[in-house]
Rosetta silent file (secondary structure, phi, psi, omega in degrees, C-alpha in Angstrom):
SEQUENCE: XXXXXXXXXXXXXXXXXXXXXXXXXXXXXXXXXXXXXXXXXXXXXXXXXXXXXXXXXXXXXXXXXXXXXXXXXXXXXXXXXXXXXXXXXXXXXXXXXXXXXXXXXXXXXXXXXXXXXXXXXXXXXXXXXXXXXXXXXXXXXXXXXXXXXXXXXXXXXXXXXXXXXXXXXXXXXXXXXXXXXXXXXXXXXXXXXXXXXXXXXXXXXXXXXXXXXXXXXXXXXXXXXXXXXXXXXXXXXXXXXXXXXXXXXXXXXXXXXXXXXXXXXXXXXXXXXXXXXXXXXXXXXXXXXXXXXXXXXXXXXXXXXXXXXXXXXXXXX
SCORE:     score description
SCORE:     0.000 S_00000001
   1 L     0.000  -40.091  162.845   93.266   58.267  -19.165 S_00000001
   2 H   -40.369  -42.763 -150.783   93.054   59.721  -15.483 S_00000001
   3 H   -75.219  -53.040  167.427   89.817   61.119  -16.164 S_00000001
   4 H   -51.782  -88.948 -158.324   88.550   57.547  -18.048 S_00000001
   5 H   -41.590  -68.675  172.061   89.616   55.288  -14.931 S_00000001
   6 H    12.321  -85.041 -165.381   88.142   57.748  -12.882 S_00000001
   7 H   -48.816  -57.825 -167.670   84.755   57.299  -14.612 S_00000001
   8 H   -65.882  -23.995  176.877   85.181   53.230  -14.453 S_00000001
   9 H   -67.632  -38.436 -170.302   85.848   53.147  -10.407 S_00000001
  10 H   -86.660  -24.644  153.301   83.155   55.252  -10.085 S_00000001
  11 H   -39.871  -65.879  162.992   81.083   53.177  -12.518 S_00000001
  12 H   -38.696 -106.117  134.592   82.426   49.756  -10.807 S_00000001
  13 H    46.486 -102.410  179.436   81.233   51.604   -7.519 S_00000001
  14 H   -65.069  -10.622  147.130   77.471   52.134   -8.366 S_00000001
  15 H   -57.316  -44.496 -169.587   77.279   48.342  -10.185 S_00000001
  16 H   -73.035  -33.164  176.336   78.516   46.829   -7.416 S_00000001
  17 H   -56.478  -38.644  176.236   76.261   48.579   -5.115 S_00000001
  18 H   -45.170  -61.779 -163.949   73.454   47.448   -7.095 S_00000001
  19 H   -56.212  -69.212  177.904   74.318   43.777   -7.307 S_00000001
  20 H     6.725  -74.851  175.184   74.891   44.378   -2.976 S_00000001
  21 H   -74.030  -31.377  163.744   71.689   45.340   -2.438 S_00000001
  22 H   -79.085  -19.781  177.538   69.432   43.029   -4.588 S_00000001
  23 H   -85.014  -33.121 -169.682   71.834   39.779   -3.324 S_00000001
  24 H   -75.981  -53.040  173.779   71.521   40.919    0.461 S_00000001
  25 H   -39.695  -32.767 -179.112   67.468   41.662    0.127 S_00000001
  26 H   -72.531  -58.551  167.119   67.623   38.150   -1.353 S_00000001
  27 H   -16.937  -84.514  179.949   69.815   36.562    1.496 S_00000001
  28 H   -52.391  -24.252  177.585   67.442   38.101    4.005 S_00000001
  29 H   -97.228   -4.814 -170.943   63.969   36.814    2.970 S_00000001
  30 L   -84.072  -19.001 -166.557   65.691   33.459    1.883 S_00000001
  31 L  -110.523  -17.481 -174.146   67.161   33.332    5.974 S_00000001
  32 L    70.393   17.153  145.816   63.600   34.637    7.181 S_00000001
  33 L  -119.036 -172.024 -178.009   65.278   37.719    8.899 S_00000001
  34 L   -51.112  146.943  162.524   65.216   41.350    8.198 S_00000001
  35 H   -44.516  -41.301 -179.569   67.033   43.624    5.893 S_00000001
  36 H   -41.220  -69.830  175.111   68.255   45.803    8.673 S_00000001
  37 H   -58.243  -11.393  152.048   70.056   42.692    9.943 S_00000001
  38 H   -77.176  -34.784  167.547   71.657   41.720    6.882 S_00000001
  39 H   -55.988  -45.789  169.127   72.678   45.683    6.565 S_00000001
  40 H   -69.188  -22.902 -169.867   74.130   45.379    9.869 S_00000001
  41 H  -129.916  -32.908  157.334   76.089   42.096    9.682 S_00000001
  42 H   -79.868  -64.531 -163.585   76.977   41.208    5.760 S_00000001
  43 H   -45.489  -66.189 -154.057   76.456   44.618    3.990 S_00000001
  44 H   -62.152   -5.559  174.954   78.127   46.639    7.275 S_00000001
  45 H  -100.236  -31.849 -158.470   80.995   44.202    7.190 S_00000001
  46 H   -78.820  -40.776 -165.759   81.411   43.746    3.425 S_00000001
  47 L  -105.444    8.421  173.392   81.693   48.002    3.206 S_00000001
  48 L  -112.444   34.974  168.110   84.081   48.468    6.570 S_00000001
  49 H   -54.101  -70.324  150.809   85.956   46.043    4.597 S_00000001
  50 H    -0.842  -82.830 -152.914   88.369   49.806    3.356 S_00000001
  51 H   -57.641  -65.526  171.857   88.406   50.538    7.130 S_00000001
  52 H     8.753  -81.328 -148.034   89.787   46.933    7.920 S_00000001
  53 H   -76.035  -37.595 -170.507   92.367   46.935    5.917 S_00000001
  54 H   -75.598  -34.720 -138.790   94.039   50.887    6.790 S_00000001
  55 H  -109.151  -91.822 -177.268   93.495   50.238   10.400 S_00000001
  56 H   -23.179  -59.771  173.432   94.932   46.800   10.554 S_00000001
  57 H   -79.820  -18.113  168.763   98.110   48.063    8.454 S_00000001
  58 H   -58.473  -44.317 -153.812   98.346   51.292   10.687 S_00000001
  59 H   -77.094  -24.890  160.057   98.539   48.926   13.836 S_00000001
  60 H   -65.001  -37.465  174.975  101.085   46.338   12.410 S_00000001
  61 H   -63.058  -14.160 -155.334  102.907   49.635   11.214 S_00000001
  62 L    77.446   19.483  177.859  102.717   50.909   14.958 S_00000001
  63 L  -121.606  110.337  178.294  100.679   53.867   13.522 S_00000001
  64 H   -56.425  -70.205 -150.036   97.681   54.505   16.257 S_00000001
  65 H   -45.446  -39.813 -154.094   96.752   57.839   14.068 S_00000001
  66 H  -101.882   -9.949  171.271   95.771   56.012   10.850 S_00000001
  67 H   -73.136  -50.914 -158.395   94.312   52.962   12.981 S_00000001
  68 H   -72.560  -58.998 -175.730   92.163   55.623   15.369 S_00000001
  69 H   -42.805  -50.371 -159.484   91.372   58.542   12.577 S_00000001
  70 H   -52.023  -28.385 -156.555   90.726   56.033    9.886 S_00000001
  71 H  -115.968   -6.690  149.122   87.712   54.718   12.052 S_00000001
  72 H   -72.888  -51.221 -160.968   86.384   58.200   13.825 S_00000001
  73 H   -79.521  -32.825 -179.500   86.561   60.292   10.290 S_00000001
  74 H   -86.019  -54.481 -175.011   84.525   57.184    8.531 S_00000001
  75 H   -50.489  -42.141  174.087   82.184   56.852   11.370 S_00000001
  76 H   -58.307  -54.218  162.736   81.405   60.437   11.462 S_00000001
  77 H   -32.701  -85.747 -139.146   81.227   60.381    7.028 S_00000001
  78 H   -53.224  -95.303  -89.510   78.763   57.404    7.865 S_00000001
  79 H  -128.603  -83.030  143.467   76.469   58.820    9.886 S_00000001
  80 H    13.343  -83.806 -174.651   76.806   63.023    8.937 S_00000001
  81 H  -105.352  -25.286 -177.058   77.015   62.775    5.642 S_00000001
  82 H   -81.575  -36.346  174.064   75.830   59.302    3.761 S_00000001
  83 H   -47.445  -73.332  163.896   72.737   59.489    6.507 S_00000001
  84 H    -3.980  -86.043 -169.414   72.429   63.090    5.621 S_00000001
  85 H   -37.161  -62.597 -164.189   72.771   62.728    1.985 S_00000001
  86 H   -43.072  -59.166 -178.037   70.589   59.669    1.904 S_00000001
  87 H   -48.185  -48.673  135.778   68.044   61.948    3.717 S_00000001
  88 H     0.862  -54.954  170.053   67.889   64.306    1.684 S_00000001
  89 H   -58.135  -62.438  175.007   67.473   62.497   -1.262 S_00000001
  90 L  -143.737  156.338  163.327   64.362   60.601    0.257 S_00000001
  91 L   -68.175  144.904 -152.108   63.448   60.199    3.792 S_00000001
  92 E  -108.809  138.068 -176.458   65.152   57.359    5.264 S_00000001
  93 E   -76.597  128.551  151.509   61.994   54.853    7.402 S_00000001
  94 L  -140.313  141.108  167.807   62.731   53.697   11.028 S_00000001
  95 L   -90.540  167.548  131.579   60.838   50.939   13.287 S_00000001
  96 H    17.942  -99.362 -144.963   59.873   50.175   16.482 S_00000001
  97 H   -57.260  -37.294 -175.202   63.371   48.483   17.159 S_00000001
  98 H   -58.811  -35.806  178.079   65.617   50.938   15.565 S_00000001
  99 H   -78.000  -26.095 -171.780   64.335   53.794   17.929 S_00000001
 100 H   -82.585  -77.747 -137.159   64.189   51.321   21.519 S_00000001
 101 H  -107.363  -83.783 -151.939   67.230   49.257   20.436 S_00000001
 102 H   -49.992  -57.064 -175.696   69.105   49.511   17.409 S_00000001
 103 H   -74.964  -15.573  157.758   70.363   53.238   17.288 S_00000001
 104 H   -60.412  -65.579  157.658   70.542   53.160   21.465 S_00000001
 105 H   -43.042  -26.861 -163.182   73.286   50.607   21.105 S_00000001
 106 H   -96.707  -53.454 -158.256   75.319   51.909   18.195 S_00000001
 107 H   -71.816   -8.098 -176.091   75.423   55.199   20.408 S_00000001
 108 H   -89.665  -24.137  173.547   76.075   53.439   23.381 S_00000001
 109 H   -45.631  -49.616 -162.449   79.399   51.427   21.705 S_00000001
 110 H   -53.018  -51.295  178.223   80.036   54.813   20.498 S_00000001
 111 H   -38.342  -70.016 -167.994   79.697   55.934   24.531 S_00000001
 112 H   -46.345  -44.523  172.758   81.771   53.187   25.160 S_00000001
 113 H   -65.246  -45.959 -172.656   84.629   54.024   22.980 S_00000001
 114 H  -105.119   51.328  134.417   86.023   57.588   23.989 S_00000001
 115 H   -89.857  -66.372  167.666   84.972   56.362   27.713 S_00000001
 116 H   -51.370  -60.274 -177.283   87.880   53.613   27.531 S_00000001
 117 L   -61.287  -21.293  165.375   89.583   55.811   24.780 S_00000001
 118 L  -133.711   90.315 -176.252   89.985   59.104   26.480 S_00000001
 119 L  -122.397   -2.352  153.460   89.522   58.340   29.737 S_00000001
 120 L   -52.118  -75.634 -177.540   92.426   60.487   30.512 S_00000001
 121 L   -49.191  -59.353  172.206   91.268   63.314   29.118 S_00000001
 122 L   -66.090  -53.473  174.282   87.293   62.790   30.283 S_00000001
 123 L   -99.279    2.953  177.371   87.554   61.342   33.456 S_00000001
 124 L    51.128   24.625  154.182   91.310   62.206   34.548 S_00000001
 125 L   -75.552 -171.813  174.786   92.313   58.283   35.035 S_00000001
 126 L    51.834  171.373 -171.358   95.031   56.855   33.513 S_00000001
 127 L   -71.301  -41.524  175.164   98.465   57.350   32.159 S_00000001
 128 L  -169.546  162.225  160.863   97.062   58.915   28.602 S_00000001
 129 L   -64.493  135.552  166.138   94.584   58.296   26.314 S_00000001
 130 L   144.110  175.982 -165.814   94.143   55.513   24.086 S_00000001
 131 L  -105.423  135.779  177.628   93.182   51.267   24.323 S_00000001
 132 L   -87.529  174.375  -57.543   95.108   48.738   26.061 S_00000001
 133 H  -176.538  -58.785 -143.487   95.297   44.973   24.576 S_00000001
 134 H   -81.571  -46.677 -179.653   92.808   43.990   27.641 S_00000001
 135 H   -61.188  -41.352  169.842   90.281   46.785   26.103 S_00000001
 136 H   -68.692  -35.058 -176.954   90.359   45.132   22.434 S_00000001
 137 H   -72.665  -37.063  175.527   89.893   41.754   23.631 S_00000001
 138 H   -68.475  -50.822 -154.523   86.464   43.102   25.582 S_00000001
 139 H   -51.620  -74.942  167.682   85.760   45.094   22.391 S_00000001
 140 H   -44.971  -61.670  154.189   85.737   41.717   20.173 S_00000001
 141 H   -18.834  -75.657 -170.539   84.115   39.838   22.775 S_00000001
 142 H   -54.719  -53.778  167.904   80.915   42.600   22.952 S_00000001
 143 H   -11.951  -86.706  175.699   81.316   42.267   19.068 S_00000001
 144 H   -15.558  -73.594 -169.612   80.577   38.393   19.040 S_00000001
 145 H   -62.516   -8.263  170.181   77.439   39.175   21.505 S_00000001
 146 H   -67.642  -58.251 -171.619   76.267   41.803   19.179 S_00000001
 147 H   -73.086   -4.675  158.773   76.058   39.444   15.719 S_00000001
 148 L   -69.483  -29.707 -144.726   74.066   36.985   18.523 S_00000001
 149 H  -100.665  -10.222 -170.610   71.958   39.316   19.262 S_00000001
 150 H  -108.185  -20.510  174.850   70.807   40.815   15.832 S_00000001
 151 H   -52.698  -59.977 -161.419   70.583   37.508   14.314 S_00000001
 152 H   -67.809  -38.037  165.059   68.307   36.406   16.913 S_00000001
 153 H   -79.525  -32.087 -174.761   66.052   39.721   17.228 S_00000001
 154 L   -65.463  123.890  167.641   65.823   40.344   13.611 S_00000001
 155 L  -145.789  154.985 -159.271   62.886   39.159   11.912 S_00000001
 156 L   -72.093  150.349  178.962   61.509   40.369    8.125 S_00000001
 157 L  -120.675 -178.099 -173.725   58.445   42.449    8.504 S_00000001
 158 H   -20.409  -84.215 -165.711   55.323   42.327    6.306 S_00000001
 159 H   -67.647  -20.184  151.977   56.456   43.970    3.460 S_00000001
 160 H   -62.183  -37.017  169.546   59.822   42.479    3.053 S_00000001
 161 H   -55.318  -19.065 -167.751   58.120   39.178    3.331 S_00000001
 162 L   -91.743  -16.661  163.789   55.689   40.507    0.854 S_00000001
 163 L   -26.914  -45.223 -159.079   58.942   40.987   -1.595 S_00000001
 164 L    95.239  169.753 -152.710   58.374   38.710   -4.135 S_00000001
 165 L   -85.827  150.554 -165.637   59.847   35.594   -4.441 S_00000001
 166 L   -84.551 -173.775  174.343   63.855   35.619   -3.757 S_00000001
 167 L  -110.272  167.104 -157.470   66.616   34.529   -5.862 S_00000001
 168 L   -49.924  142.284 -158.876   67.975   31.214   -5.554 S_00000001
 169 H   -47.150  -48.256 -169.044   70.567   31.147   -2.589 S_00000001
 170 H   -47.668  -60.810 -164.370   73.797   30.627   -5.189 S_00000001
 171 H   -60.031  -28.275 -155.670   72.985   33.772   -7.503 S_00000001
 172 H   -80.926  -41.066  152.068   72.057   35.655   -4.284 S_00000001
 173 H   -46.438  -88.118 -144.307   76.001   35.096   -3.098 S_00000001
 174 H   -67.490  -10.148 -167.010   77.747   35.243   -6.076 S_00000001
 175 H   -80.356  -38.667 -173.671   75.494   38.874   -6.524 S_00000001
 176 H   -48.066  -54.948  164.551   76.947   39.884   -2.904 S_00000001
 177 H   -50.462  -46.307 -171.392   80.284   38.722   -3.763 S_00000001
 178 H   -80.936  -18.294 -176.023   80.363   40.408   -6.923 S_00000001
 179 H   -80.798  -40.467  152.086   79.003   43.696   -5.360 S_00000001
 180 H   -50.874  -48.392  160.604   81.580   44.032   -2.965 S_00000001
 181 H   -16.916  -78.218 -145.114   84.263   43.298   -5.557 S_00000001
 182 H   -55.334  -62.491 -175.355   82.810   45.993   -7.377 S_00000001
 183 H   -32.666  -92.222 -162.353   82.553   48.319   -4.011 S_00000001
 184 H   -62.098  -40.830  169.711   86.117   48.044   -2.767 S_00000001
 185 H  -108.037   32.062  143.901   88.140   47.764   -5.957 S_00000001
 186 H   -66.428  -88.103  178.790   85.970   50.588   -8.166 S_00000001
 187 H    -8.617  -41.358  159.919   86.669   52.276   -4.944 S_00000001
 188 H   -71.873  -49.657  156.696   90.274   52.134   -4.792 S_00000001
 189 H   -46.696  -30.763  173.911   90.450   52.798   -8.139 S_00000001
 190 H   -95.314  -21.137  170.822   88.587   55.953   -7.875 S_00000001
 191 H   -75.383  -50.371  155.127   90.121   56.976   -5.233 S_00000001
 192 H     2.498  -63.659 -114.765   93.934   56.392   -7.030 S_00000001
 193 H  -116.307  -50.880 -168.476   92.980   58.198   -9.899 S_00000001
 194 H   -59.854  -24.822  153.275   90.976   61.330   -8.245 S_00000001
 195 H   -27.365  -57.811 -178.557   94.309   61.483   -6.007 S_00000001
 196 H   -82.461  -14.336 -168.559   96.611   62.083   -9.001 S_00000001
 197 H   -73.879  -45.751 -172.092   93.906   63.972  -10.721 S_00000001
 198 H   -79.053   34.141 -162.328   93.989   66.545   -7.715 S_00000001
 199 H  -138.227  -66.441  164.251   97.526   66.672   -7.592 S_00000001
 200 H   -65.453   -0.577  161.505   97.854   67.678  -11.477 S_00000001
 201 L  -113.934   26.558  174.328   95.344   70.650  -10.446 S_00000001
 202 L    66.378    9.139 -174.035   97.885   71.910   -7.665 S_00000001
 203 L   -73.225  142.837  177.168   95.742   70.577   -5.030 S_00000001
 204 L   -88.921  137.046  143.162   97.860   70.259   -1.725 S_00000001
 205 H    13.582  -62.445 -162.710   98.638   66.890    0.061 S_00000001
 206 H   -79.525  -44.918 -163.244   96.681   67.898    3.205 S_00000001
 207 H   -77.707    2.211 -174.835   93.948   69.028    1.555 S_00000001
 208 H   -92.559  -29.429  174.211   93.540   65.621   -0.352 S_00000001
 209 H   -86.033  -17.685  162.061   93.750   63.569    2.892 S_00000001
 210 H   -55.376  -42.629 -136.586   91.265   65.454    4.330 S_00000001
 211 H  -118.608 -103.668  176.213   88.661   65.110    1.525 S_00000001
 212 H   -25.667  -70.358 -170.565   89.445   62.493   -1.308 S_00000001
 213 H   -73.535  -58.969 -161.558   91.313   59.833    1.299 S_00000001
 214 H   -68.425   -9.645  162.593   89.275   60.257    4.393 S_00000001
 215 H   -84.852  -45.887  165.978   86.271   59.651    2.474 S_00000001
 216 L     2.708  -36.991 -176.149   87.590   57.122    0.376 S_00000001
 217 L   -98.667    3.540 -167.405   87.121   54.003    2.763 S_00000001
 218 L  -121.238    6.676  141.523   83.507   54.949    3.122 S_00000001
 219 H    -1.507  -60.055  171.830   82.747   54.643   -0.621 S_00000001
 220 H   -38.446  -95.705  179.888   80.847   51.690    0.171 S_00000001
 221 H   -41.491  -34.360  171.970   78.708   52.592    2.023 S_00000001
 222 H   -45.767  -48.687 -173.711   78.003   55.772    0.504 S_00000001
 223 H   -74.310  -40.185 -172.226   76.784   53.844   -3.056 S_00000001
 224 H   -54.326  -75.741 -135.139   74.895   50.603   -0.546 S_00000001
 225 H   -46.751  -66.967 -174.707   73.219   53.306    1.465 S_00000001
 226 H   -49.511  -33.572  173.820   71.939   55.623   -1.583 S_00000001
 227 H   -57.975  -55.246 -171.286   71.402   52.787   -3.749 S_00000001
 228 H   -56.614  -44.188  172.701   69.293   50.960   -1.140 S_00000001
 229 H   -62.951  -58.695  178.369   67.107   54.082   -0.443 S_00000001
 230 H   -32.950  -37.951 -178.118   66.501   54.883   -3.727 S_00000001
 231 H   -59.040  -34.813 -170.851   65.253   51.061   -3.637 S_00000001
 232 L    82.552   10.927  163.172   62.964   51.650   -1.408 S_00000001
 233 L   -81.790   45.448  178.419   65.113   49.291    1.227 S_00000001
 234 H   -44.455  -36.942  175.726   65.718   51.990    4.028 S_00000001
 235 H   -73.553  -14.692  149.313   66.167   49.462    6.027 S_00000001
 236 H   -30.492  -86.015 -175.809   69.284   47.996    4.345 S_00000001
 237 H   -59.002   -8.376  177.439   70.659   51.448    4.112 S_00000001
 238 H   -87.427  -50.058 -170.061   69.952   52.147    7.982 S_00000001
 239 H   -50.971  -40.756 -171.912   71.240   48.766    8.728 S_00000001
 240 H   -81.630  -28.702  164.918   74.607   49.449    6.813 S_00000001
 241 H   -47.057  -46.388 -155.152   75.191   52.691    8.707 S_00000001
 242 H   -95.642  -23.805 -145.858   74.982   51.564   11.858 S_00000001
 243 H   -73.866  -72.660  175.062   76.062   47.934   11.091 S_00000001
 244 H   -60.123    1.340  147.780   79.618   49.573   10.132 S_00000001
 245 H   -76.356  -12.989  177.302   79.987   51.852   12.891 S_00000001
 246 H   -78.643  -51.780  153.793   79.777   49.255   15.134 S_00000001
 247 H   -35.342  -69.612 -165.856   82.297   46.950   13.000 S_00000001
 248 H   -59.758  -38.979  175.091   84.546   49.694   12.936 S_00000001
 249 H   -56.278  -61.204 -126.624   84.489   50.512   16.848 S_00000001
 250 H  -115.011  -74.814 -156.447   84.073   46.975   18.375 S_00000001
 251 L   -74.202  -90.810 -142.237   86.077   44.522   15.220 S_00000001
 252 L   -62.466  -14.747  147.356   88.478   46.944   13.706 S_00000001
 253 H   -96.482   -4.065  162.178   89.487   48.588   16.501 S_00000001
 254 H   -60.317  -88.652 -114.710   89.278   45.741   19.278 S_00000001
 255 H   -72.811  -49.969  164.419   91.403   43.947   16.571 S_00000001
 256 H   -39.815  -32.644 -158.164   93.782   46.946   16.365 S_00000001
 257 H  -117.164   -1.221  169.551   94.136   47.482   19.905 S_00000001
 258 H  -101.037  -31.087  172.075   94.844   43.336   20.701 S_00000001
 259 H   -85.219  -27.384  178.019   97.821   43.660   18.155 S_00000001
 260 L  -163.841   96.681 -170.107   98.957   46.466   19.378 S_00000001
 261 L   -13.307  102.320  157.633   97.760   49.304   22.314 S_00000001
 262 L   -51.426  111.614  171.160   96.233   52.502   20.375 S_00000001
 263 L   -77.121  140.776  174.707   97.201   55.687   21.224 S_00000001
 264 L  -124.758   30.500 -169.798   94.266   58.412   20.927 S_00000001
 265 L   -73.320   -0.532 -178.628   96.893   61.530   22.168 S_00000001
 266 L  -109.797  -10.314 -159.660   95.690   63.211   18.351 S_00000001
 267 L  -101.574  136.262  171.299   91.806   62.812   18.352 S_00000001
 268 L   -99.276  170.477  169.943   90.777   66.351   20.229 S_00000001
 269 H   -38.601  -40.057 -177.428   87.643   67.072   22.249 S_00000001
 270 H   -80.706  -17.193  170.123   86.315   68.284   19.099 S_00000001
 271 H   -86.416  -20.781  176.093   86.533   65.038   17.179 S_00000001
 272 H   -61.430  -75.198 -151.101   85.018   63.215   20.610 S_00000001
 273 H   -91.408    7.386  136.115   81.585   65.578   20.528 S_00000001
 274 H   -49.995  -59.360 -168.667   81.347   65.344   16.667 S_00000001
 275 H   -66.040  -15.544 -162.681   81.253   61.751   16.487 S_00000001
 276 H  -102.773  -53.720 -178.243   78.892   61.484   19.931 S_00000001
 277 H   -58.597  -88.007 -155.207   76.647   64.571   18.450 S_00000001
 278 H   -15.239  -79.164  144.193   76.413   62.261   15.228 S_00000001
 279 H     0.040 -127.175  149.395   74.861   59.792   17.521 S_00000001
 280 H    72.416 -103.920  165.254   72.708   61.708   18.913 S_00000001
 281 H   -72.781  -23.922 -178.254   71.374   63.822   16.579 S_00000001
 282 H   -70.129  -16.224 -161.457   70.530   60.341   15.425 S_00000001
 283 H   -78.570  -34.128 -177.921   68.786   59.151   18.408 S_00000001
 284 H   -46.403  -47.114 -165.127   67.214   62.736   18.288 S_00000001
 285 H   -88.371  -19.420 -163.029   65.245   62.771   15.263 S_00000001
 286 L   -73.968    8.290  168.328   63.954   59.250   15.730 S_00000001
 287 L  -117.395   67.752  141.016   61.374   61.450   18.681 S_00000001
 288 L  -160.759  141.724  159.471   61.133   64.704   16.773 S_00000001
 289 L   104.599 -154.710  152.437   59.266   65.199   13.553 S_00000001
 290 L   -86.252  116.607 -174.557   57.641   62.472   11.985 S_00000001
 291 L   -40.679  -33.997 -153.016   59.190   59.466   14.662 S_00000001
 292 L   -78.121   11.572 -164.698   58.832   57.042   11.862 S_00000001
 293 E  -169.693  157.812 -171.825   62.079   58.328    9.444 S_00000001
 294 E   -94.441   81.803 -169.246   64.797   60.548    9.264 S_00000001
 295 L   -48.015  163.647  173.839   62.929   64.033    7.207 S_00000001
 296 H   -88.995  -18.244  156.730   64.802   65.614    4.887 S_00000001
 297 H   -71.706    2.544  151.687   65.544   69.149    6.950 S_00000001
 298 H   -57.082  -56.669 -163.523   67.026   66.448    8.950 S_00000001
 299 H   -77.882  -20.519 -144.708   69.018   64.943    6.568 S_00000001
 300 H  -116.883    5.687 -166.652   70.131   68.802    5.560 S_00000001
 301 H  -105.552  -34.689 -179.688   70.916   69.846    9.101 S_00000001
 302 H   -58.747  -62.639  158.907   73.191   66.920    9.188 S_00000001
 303 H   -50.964  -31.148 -173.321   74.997   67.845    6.036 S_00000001
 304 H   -86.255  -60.672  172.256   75.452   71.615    7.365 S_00000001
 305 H   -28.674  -74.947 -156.592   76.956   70.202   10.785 S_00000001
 306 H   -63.193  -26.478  155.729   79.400   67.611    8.744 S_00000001
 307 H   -58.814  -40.795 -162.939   80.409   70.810    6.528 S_00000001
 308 H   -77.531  -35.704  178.315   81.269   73.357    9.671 S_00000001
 309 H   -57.934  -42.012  174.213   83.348   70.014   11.151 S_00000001
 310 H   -76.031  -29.819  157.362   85.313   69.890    7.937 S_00000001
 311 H   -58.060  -33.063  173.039   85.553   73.440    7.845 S_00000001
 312 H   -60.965  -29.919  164.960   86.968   73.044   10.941 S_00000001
 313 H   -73.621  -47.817 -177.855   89.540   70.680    9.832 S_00000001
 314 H   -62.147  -49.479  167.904   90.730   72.948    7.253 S_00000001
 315 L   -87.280   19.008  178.304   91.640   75.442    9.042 S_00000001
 316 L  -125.758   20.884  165.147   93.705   73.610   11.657 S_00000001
 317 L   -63.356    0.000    0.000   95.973   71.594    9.129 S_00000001
């Protein structure tokens, strides 16, 4: 019966992704702006939904680690391995904006974060690391001016306009609605069940929170991203990457860090220049190679990095 639920979360999982991605592609030529910007602002909020919710109950619990980890260990997943993966598969397409703007911003929030968040440690102010109440409330605030700002630059380019005609606004919703359903509780569900599954194979505790849980909230995205490339929407799946790393920095942890100041005294040096090398590497390949997309010895250099980090985790439990 584990093995059956299993199967249906992870079923649930790649339906819902489906439905996601054909209601948001709809959304966007129906609003006249891009996919990217629907990736970044419904899809990336609809799939840091996961991250929300653990972060939000660490910080009401008074537990910084599972507010702070939850949303470094998914951004780095995000960007490491579902970019990675995705590349891999097929090469994932970037414009213009994404190399000038879009991926310059996400790394500068990123900048932004362990500047305020370790500012002990990097710059030798402060009492200790971690965000005060004053820091979340700017955090939400840049937030706000972000979903102004992509709304307003994003506009559909030829060939999404060139889509075919979308589907009527209701069905395009309830497909969104229904995809996310699908996302978050297939998702929970699979994660549940591969939990107990590794547990009845002797798998240890640690090694399950490592693996199984910390990927777990990034489910989502994994099935939007892959689906949408497969789709032939890269820009969707670039859009959902970045859209929820920002949502996780800038919402869920301004929102974290306004109910209650976040301690970062656990994230090491080494979890700081993963997640900023993530970055990075991204800003990197969008100059090297072919400029217009993310190659696939890209995508596989990414994937070897995001293994040697987790090896790295493993052997410091």
């Amino acid at each position: 019966m584990t093995i059956v639920l299993l199967l249906v979360g992870l079923g649930l999982i790649v339906l819902g992704a489906d439905w996601l991605v054909e209601g948001a592609s709809s959304i966007a030529r129906k609003a006249g702006v891009s996919e990217f910007v629907i990736g970044l602002t419904i899809v990336g909020f609809g799939t840091s939904c996961p991250e929300l919710v653990v972060s939000l109950t660490g910080a009401l619990e008074g537990n910084a680690d599972i507010a702070v980890g939850n949303v470094i260990g998914s951004n780095i997943f995000n960007v490491l391995f579902i970019l990675g993966l995705t590349a891999l598969l097929r090469p994932v397409s970037m414009t213009r904006e994404n190399r000038k703007s879009d991926i310059p911003l996400t790394l500068g929030v990123t900048v932004l974060f362990l500047a305020f968040g370790l500012n002990r440690s990097l710059l030798g102010i402060g009492a200790g690391n971690g965000l005060s109440r004053w820091e979340g409330a700017l955090f939400l605030l840049l937030f706000a001016g972000y979903i102004i700002h992509s709304f307003q630059s994003g506009k559909p380019s030829a060939s999404e306009e060139a889509a075919g005609k979308p589907r009527p606004v209701w069905l395009a919703v309830l497909l969104v609605l229904s995809g996310l359903a699908g996302l978050i509780f297939g998702g929970n569900l699979f994660v549940d069940k591969a939990t107990v599954l590794a547990r009845d194979l002797g798998v240890s505790d640690k090694f399950i929170a490592v693996t199984v849980l910390a990927g777990g909230t990034s489910l989502p995205e994994l099935a939007t991203s892959l689906v949408a490339a497969l789709k032939g929407r890269d820009q969707l799946a670039l859009g959902n990457i970045l859209g929820s790393n920002v949502f996780n920095i800038l919402l869920i942890l301004g929102a974290s860090a306004l109910i209650t100041p976040l301690s970062l005294a656990s994230v090491t040096l080494v979890d700081a220049a993963v997640l900023l090398c993530s970055m990075l590497l991204l800003l990197l390949w969008a100059y090297t190679g072919r400029r217009e997309r993310i190659d696939r010895w890209e995508g596989a250099l990414m994937l070897l990095l995001f293994g040697a980090y987790y090896y790295y985790l493993f052997i410091n439990l």
